[in-house]
FIKOLZA-1660 file (N, C-alpha, C; in steps of 0.1 Angstrom, whole numbers, plus 5000, padded with zeros to 4 digits):
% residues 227
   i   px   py   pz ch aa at
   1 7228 7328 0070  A  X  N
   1 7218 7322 0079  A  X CA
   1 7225 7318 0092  A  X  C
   2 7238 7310 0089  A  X  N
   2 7245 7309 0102  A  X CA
   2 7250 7323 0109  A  X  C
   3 7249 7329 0106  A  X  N
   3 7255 7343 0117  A  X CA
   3 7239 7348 0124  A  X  C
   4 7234 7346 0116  A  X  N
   4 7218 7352 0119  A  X CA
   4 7218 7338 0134  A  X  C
   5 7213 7330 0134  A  X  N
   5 7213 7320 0145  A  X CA
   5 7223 7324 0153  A  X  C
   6 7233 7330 0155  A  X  N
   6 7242 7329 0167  A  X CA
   6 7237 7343 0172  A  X  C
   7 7233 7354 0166  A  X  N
   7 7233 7368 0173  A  X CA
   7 7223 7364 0182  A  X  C
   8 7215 7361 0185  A  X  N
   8 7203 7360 0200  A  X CA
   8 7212 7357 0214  A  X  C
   9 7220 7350 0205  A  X  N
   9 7225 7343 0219  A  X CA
   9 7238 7347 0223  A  X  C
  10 7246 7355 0209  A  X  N
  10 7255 7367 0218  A  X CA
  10 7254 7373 0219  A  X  C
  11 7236 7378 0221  A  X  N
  11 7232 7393 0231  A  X CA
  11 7231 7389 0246  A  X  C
  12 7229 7376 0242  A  X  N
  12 7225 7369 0254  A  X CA
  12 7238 7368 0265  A  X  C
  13 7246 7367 0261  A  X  N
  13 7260 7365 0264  A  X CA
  13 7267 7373 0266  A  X  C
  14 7261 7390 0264  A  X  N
  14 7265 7398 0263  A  X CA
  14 7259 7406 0279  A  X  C
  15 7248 7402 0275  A  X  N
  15 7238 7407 0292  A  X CA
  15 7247 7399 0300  A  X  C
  16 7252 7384 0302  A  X  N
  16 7261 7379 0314  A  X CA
  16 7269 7385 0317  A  X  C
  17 7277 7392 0304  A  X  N
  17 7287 7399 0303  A  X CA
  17 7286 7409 0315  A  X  C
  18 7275 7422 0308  A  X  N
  18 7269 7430 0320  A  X CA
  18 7276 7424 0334  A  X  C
  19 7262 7414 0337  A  X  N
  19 7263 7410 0352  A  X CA
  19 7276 7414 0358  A  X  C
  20 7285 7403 0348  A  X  N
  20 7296 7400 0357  A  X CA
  20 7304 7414 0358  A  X  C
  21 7303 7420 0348  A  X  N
  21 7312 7434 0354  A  X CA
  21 7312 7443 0367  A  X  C
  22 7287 7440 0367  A  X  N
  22 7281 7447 0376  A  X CA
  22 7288 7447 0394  A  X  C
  23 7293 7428 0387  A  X  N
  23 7295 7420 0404  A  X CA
  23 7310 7429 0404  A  X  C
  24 7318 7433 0401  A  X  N
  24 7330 7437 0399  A  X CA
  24 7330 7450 0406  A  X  C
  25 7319 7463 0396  A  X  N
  25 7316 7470 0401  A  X CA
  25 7312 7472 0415  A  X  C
  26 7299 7462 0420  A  X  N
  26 7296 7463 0437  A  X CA
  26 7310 7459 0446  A  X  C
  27 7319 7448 0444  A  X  N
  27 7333 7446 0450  A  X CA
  27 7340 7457 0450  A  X  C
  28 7338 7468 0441  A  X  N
  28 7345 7481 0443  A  X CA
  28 7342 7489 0450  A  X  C
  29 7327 7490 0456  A  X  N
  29 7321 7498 0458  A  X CA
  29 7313 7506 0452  A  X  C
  30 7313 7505 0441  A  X  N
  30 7313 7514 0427  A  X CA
  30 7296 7513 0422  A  X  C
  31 7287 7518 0432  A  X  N
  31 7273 7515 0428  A  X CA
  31 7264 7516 0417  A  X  C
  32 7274 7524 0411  A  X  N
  32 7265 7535 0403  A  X CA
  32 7268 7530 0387  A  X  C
  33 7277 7526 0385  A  X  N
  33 7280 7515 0375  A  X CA
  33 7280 7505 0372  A  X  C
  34 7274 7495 0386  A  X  N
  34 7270 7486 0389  A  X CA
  34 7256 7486 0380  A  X  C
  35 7247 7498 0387  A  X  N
  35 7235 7502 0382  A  X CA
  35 7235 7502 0364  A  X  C
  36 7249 7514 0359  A  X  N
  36 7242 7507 0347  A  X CA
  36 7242 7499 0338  A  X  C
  37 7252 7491 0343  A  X  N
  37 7255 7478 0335  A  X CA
  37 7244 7466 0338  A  X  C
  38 7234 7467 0347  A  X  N
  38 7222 7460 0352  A  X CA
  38 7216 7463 0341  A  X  C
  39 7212 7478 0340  A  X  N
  39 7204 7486 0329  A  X CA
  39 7211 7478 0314  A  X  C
  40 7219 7481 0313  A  X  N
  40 7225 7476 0298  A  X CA
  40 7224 7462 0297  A  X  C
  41 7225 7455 0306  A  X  N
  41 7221 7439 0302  A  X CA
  41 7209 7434 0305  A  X  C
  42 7198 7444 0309  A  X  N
  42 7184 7442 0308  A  X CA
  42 7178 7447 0298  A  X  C
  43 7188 7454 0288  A  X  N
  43 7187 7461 0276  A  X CA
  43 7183 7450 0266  A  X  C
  44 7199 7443 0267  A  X  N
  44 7204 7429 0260  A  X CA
  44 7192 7422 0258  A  X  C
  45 7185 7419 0273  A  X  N
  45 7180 7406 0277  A  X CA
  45 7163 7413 0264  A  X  C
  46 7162 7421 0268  A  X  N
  46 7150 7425 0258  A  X CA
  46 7153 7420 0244  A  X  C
  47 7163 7426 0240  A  X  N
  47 7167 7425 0219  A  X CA
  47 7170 7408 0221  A  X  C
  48 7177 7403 0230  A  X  N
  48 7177 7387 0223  A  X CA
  48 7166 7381 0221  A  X  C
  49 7154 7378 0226  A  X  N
  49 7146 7375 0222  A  X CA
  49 7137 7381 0207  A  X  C
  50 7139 7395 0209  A  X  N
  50 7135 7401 0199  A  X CA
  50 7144 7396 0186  A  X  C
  51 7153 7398 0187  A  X  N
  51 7160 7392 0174  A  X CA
  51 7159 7373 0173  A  X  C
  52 7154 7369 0182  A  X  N
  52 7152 7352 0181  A  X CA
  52 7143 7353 0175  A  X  C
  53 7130 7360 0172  A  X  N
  53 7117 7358 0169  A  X CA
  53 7117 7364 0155  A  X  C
  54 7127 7377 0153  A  X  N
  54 7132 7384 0143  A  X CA
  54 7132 7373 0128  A  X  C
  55 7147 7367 0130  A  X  N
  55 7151 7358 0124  A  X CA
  55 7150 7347 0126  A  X  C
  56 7137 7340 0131  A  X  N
  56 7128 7331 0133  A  X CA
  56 7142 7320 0136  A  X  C
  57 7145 7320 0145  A  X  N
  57 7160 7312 0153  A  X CA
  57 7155 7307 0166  A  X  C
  58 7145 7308 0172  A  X  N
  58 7142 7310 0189  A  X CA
  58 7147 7291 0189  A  X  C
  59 7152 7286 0200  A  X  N
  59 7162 7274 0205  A  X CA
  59 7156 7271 0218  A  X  C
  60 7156 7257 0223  A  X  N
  60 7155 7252 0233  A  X CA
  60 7171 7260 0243  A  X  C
  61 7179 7258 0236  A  X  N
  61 7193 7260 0239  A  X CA
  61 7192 7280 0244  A  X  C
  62 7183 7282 0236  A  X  N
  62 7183 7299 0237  A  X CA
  62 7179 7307 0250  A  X  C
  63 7167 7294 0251  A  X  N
  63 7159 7296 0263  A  X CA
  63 7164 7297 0277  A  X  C
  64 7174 7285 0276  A  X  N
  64 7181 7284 0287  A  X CA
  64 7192 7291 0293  A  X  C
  65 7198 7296 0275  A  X  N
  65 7208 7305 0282  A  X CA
  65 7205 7318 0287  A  X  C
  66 7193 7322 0281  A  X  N
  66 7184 7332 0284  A  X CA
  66 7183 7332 0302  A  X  C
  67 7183 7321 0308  A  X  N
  67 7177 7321 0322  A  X CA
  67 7189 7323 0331  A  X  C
  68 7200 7315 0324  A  X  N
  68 7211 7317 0331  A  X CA
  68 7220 7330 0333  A  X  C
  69 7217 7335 0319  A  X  N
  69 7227 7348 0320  A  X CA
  69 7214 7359 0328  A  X  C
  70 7200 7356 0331  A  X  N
  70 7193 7362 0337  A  X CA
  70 7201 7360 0351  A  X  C
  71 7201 7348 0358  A  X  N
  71 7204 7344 0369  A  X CA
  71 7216 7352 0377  A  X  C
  72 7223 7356 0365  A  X  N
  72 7236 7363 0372  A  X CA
  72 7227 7375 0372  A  X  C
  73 7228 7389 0365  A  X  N
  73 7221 7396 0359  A  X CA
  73 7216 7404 0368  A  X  C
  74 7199 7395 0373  A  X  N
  74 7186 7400 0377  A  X CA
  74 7188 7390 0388  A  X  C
  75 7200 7384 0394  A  X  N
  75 7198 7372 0407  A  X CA
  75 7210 7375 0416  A  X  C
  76 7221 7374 0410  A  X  N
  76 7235 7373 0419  A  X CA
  76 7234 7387 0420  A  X  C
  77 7233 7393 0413  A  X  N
  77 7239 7409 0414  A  X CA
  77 7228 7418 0422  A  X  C
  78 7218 7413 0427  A  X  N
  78 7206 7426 0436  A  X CA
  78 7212 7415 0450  A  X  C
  79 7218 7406 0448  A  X  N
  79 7215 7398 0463  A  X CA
  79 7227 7405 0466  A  X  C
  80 7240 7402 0459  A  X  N
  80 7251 7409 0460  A  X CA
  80 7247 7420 0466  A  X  C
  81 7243 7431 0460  A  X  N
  81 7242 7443 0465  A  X CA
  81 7235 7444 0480  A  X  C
  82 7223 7434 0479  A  X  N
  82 7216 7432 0497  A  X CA
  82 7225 7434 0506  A  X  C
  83 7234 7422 0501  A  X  N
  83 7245 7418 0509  A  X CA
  83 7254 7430 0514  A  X  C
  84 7258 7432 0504  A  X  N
  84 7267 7450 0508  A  X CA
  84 7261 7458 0515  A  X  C
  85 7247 7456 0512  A  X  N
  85 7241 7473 0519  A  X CA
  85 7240 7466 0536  A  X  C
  86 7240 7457 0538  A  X  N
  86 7236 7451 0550  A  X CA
  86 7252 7446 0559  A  X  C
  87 7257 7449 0553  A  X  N
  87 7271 7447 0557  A  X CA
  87 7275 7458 0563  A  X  C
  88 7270 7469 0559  A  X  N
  88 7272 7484 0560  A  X CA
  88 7271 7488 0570  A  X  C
  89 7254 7484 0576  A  X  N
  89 7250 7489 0583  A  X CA
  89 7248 7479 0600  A  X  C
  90 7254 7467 0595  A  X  N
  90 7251 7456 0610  A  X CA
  90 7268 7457 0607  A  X  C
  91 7273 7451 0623  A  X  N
  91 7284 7440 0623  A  X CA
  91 7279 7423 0630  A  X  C
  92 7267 7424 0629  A  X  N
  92 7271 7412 0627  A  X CA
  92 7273 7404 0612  A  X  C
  93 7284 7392 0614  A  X  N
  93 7292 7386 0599  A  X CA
  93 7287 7377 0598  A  X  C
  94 7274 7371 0600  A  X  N
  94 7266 7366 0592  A  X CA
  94 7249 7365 0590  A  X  C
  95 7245 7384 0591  A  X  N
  95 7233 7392 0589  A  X CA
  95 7233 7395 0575  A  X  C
  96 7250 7396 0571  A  X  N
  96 7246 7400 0553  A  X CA
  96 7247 7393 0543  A  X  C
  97 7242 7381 0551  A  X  N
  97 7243 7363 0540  A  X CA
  97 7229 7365 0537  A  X  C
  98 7217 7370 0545  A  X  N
  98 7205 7368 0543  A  X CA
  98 7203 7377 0527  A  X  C
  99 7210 7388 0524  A  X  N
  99 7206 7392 0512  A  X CA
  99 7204 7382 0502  A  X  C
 100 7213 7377 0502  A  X  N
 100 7214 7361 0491  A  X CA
 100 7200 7354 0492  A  X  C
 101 7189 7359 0498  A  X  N
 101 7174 7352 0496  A  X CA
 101 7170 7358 0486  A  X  C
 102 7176 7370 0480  A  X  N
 102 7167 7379 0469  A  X CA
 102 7173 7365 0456  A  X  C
 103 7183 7360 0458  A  X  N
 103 7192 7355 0448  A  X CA
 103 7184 7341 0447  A  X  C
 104 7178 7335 0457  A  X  N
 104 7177 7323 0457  A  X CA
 104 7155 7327 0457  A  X  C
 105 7152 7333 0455  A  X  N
 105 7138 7336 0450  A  X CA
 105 7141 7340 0436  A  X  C
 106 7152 7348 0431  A  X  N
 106 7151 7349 0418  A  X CA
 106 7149 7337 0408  A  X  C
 107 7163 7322 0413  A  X  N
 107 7163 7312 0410  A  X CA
 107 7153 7306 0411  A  X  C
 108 7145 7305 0416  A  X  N
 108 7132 7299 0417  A  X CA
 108 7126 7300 0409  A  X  C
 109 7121 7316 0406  A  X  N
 109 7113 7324 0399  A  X CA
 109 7118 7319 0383  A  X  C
 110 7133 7319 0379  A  X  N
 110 7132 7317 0366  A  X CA
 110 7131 7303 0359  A  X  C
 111 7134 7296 0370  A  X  N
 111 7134 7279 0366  A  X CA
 111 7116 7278 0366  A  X  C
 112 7112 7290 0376  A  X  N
 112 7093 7280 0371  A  X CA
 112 7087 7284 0358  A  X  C
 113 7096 7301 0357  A  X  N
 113 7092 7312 0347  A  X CA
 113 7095 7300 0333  A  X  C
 114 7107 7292 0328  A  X  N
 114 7104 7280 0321  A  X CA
 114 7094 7273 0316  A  X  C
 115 7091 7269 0326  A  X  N
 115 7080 7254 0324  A  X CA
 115 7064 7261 0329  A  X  C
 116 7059 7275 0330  A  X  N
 116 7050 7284 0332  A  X CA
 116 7043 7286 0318  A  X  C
 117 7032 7281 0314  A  X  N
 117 7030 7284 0300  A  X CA
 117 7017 7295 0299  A  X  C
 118 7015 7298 0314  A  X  N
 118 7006 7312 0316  A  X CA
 118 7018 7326 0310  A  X  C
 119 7025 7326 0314  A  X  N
 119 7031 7339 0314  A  X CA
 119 7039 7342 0297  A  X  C
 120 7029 7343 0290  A  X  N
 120 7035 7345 0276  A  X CA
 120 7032 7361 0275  A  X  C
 121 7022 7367 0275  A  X  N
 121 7017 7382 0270  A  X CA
 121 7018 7387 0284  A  X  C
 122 7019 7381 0295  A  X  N
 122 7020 7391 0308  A  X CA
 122 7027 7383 0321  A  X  C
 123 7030 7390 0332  A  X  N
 123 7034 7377 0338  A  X CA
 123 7030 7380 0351  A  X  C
 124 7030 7365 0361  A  X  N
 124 7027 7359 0374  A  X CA
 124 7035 7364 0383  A  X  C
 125 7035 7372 0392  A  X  N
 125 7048 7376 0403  A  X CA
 125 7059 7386 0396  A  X  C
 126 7064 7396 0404  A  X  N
 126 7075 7405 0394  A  X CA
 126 7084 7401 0387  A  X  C
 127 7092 7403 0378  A  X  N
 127 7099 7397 0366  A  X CA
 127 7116 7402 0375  A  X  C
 128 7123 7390 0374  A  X  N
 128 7135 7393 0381  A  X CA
 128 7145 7409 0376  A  X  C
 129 7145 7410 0359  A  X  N
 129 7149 7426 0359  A  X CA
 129 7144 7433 0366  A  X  C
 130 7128 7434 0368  A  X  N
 130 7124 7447 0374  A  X CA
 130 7127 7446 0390  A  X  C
 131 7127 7434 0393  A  X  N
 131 7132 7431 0405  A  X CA
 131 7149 7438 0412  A  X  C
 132 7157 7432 0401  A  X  N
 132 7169 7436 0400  A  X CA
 132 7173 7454 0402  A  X  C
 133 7165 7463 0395  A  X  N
 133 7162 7473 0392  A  X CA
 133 7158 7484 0406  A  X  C
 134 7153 7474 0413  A  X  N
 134 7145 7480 0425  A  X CA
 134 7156 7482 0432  A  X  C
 135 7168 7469 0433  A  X  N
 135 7175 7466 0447  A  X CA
 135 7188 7475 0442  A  X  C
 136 7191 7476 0428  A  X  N
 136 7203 7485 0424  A  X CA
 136 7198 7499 0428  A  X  C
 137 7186 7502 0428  A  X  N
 137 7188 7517 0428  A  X CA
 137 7185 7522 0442  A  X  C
 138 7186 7513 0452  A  X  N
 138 7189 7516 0465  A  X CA
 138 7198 7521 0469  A  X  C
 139 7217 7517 0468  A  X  N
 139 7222 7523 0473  A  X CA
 139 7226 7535 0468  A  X  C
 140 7218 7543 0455  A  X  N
 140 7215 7556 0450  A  X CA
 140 7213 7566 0452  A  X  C
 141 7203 7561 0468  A  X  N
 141 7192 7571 0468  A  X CA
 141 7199 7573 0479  A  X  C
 142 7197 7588 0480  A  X  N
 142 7202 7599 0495  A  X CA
 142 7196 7601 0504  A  X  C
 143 7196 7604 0513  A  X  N
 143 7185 7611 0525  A  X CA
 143 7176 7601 0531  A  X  C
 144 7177 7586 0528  A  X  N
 144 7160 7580 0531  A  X CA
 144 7170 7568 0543  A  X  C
 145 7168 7575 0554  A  X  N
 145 7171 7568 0566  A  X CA
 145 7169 7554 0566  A  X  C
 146 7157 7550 0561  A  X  N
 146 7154 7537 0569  A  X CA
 146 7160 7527 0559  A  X  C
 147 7167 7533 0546  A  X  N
 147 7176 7519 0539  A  X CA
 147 7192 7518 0551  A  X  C
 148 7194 7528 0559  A  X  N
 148 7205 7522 0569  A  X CA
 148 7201 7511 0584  A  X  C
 149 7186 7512 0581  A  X  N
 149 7180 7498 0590  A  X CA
 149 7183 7484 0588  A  X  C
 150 7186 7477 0590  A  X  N
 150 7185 7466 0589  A  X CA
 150 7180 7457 0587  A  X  C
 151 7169 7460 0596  A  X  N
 151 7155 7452 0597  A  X CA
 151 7146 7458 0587  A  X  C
 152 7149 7467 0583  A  X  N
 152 7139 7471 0571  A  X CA
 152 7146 7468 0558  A  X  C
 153 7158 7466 0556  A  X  N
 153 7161 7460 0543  A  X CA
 153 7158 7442 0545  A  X  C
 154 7162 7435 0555  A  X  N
 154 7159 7423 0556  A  X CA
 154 7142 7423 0554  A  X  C
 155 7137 7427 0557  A  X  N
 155 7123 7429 0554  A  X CA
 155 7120 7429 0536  A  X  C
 156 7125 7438 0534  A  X  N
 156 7126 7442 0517  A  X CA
 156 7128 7428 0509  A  X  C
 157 7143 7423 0518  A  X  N
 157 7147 7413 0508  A  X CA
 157 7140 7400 0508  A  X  C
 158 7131 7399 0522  A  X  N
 158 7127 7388 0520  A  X CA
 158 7109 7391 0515  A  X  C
 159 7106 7403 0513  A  X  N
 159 7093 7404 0506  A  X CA
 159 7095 7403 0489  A  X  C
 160 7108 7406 0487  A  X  N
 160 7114 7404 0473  A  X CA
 160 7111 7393 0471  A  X  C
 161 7117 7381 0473  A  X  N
 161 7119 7368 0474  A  X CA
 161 7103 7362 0473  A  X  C
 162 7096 7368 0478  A  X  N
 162 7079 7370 0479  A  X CA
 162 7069 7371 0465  A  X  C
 163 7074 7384 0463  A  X  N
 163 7071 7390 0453  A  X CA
 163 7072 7384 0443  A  X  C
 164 7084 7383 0436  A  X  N
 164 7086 7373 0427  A  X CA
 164 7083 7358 0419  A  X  C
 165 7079 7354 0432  A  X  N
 165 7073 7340 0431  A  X CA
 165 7056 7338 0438  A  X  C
 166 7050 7350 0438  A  X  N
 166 7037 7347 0447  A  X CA
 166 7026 7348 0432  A  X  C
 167 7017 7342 0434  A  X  N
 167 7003 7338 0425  A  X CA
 167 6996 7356 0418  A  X  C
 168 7008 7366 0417  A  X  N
 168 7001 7376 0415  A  X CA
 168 6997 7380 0402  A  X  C
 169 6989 7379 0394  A  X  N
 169 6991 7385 0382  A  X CA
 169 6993 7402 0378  A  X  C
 170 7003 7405 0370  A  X  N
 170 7008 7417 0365  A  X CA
 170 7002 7424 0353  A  X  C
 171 6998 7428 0350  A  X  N
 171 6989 7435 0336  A  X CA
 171 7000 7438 0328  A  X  C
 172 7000 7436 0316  A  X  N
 172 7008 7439 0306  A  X CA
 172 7012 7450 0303  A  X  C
 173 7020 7458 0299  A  X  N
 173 7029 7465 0298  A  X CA
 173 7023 7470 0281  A  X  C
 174 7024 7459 0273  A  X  N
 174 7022 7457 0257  A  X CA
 174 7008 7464 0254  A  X  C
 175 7010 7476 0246  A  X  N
 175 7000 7481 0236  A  X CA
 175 6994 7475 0224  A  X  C
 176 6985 7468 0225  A  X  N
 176 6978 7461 0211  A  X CA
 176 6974 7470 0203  A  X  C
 177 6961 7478 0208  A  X  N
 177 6954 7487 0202  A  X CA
 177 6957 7499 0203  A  X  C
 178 6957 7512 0192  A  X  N
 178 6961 7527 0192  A  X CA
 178 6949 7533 0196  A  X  C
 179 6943 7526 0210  A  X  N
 179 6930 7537 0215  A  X CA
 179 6933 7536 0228  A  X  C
 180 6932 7551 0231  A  X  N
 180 6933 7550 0249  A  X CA
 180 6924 7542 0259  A  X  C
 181 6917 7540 0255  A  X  N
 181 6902 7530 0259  A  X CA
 181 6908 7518 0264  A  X  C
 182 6911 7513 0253  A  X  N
 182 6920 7499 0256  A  X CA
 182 6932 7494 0262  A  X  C
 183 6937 7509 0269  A  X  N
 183 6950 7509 0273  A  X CA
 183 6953 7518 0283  A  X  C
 184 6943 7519 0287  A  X  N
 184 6943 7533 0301  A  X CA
 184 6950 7536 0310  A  X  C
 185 6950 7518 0312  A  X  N
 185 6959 7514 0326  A  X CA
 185 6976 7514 0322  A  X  C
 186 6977 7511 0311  A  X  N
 186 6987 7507 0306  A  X CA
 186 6996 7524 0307  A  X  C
 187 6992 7533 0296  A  X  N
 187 6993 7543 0295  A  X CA
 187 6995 7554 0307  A  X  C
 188 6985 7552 0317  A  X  N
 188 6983 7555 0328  A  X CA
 188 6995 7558 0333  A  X  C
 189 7000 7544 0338  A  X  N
 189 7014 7540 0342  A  X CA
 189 7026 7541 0341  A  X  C
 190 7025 7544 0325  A  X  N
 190 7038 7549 0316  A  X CA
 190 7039 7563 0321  A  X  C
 191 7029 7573 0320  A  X  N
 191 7026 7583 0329  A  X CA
 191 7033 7594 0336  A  X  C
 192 7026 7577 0348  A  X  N
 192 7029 7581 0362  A  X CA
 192 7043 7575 0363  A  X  C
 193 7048 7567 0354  A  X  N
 193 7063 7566 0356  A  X CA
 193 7070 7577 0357  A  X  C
 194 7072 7582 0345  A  X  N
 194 7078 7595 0341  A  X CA
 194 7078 7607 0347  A  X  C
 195 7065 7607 0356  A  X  N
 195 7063 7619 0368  A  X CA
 195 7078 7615 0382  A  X  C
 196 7073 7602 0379  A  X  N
 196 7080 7597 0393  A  X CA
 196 7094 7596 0390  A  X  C
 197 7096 7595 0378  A  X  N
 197 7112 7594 0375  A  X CA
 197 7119 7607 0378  A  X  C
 198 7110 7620 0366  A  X  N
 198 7115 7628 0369  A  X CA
 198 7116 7640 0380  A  X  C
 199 7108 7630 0392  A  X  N
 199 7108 7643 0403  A  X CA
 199 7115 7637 0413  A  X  C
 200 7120 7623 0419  A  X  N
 200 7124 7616 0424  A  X CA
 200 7138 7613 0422  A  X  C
 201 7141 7609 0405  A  X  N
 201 7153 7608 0399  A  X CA
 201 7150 7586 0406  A  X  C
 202 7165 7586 0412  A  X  N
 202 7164 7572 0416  A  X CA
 202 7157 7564 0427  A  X  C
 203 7155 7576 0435  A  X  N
 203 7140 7571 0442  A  X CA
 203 7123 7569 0435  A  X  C
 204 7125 7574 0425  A  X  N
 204 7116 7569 0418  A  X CA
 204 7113 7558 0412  A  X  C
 205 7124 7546 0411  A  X  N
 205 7125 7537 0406  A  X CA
 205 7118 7525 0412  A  X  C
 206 7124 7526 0428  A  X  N
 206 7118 7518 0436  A  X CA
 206 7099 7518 0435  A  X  C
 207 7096 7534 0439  A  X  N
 207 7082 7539 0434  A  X CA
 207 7074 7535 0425  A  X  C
 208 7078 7532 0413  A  X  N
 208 7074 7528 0396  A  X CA
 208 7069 7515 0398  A  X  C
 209 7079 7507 0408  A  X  N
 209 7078 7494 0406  A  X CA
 209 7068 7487 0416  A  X  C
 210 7066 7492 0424  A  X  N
 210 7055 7494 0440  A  X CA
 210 7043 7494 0430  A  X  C
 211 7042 7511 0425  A  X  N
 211 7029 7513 0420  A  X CA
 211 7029 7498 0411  A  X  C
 212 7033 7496 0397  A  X  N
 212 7026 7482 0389  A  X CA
 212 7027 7471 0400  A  X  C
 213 7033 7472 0408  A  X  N
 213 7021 7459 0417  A  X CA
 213 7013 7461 0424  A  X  C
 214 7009 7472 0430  A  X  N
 214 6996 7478 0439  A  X CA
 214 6984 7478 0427  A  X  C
 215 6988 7486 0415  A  X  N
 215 6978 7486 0400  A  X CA
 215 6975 7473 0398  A  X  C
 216 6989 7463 0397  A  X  N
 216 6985 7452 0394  A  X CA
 216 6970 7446 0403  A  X  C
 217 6974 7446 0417  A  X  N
 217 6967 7440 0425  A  X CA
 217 6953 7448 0428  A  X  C
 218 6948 7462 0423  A  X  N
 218 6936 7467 0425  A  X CA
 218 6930 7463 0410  A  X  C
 219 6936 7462 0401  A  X  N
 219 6935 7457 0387  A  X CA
 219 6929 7449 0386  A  X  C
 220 6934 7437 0392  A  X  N
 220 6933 7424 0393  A  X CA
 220 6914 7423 0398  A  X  C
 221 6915 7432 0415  A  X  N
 221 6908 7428 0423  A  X CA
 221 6893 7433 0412  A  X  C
 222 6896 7444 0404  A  X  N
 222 6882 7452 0396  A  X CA
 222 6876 7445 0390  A  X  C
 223 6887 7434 0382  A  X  N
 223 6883 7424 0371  A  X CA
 223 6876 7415 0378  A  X  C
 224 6880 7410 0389  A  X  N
 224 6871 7399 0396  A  X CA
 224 6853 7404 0398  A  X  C
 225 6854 7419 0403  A  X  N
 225 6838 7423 0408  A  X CA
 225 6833 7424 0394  A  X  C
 226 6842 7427 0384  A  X  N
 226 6835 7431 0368  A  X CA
 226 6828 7416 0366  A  X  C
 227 6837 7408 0366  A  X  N
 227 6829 7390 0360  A  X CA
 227 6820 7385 0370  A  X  C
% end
């Protein structure tokens, strides 16, 4: 029973792990490993909880580490990367400090995501992985001019910062029922992911995540004229 209690929280520790390689990776240059070590510790960050609930262990203590090793993760490491891509492309030496707003909306976002007792089955504003997810697979993508803008990634990063923390509600992801009826939207999505993954590759990633907040927000707006 004592080894059972500690495994949540050395997956948990495992995803920081991630991070910090990720941050190692971007200091190299090295984008692309960066990327999947984001992926593999947002892998983590899913099974810890799943095995907290598993082996009925879930911790005050869990929670928190849970936020922290998110904070590097899904916070330091997309600002990080802002940072670089914006460094890239300005000289001015202190234009690619603003990335670090993706970092300090993440922190926000997971200190409220805490003490938030709406967001149990779905959540308020984008979830910092998927957030993280968006800004890693930027410097991926080939051919798309306007990520060498400046003003358009500053833009990005501070609608990030936005996104995250704005009053939006997100529709669930989670299949309850085995009927398409009940899940259209859900299913829908899953979809239209997999179109977009596979014809885009990493520009599709950005795309996936656009679409469930546009869905979210026409979603949202249907249920209002429905009631």
């Amino acid at each position: 029973m004592q080894i059972r209690k500690h495994v949540p929280n050395t997956i948990t520790l495992l995803n920081l792990f991630c991070g910090c390689i990720a941050l190692v990776a971007i200091a190299r240059g090295d984008f692309f490993n960066a990327f999947i070590f984001v992926c593999l510790g947002i892998f983590l960050d899913f099974f810890d909880g799943f095995f907290a609930r598993l082996f009925k262990v879930s911790s005050p203590l869990g929670l928190q580490l849970d936020s922290l090793a998110d904070m590097i993760t899904s916070g330091v490491v997309p600002g990080y990367v802002m940072y670089s891509m914006l460094n890239s492309v300005t000289e001015n030496s202190y234009l690619p400090f603003v990335g670090f707003v993706i970092t300090l909306g993440a922190c926000y976002r997971l200190a409220n995501f805490n003490i938030d007792e709406r967001q149990t089955d779905s959540f308020i504003g984008l979830p910092t992985p998927a957030n993280a997810l968006f800004f890693l697979s930027l410097p991926l993508i080939s051919g798309f001019e306007l990520l060498t803008n400046a003003g358009f990634l500053i833009a990005l990063t501070l609608l990030s910062a936005y996104i995250m923390n704005a009053e939006i509600p997100l529709f669930s992801l989670k299949i309850k029922k085995l009927n398409f009826k009940d899940n259209a939207l859900q299913i829908s999505f899953l979809l239209l992911s997999v179109l977009l993954l596979v014809a885009f590759q990493f520009l599709g990633i950005p795309l996936v995540i656009l679409m469930y907040v546009l869905l979210s927000i026409i979603n949202n707006q249907w249920l209002k004229k429905a009631a």
